[in-house]
N, C-alpha and C positions, 0 to 999 in steps of 0.2 A: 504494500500500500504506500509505505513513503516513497521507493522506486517511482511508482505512478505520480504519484504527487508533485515530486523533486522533475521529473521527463516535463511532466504538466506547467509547470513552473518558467522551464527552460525556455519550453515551445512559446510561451506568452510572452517573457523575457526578446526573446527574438523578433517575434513578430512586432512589438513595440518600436526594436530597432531597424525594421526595415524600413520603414517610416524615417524616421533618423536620415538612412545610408541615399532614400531620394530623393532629402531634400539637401543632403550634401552636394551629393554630385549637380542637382541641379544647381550648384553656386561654382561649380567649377567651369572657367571657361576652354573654350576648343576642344572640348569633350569628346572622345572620337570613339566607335568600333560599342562594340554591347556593354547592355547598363551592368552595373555593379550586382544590382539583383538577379541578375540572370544565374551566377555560378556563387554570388554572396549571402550571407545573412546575418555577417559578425562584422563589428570593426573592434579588431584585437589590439594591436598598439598604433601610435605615429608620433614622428619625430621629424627632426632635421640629420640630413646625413649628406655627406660628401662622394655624387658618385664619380668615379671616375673610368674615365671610357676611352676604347683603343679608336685610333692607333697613335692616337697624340698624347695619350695618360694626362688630358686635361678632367682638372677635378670644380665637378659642377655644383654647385649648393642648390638640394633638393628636397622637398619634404614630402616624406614618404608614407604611405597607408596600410599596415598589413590588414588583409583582410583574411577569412577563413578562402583558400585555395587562392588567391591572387595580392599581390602587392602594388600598387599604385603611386605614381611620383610626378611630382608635380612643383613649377616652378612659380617664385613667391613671383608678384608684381615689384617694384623696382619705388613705387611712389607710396603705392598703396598696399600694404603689407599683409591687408584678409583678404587682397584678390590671389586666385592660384590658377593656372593654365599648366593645362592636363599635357604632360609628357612621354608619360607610357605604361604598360603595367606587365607585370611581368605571372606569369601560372606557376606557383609553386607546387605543384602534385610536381613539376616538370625541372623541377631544383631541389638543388643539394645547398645546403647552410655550411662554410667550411669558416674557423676561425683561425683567421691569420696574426702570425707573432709577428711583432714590429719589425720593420726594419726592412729592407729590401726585396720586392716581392717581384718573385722570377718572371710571372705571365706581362705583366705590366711593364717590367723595367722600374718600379719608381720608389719610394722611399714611402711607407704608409705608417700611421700608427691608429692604433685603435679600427682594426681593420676585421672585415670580414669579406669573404667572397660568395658569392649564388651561382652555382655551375651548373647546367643540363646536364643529365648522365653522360652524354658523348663527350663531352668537354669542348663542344661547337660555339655555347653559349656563356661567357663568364663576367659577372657584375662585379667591381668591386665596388666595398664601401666604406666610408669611414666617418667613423662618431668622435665629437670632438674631446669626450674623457671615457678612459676606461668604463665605469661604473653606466654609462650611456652603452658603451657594446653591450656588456655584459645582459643588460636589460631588452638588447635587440636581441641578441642569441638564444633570450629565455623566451621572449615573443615568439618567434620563428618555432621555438621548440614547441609554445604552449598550441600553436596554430594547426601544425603537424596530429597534434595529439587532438585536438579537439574536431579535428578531420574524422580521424581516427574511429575516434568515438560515437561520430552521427553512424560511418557510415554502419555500425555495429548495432545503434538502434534506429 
């Protein structure tokens, strides 16, 4: 009976936030490709993080979405700092969470700290990222983890 209850709970919990996730996206501009509800129903963590992308290892300042199966990045306005234009998202069923120890990171070439990487399995596909103090990685690594796990867990019930 608590099972029930606690499931019962969750499902309403969620459905509250989907509500929430469209009237986000609707405040985001150049919004491209399918809604966020199509593959979403959670918004897990978000922050600022630093990506940086080949083949020039220029490092972007971006603020990031993770959602249950997708992660979303999007860049601040320049005047006005609650506008955000949508830059890409990425499907994590389809990524690997790898954390990177400082200091000179072979794929990239470039000098990182407080780093993480998002790999495809083939290794075709590689994000890096980086948070501007430790205790902010460590808090994306546990996102990332809790997102996996809570994947996990719908698709179970």
């Amino acid at each position: 009976m608590k099972n029930v209850a606690r499931l019962i709970n969750e499902r309403k919990r969620r459905l509250e936030n989907i509500d929430k996730i469209a009237q986000w996206q609707s405040s985001i501009e150049d919004w491209e490709g399918e809604d966020i509800l199509s593959r979403s129903s959670d918004l897990i963590f978000s922050g600022d993080l630093t990506k940086i992308s080949q083949p020039q290892a220029k490092g972007q300042q971006r603020m990031f979405f993770l959602f249950d199966h997708q992660l979303v990045f999007c860049k601040k306005d320049l005047l006005r700092r609650d506008i955000l234009y949508y830059k890409g998202r990425l499907d994590m069923d389809q990524m690997q969470v790898v954390d990177v120890e400082d200091g000179k990171d072979k794929d990239f070439n470039v000098s990182v700290k407080n780093a993480l990487k998002l790999c495809s399995p083939g290794g075709e596909e590689v994000h890096l990222l980086c948070a501007k103090k430790p205790e902010q990685k460590q808090r994306w690594l546990r996102a990332f983890a809790d997102e996996r796990e809570q994947v996990q867990h719908d698709l179970e019930t």
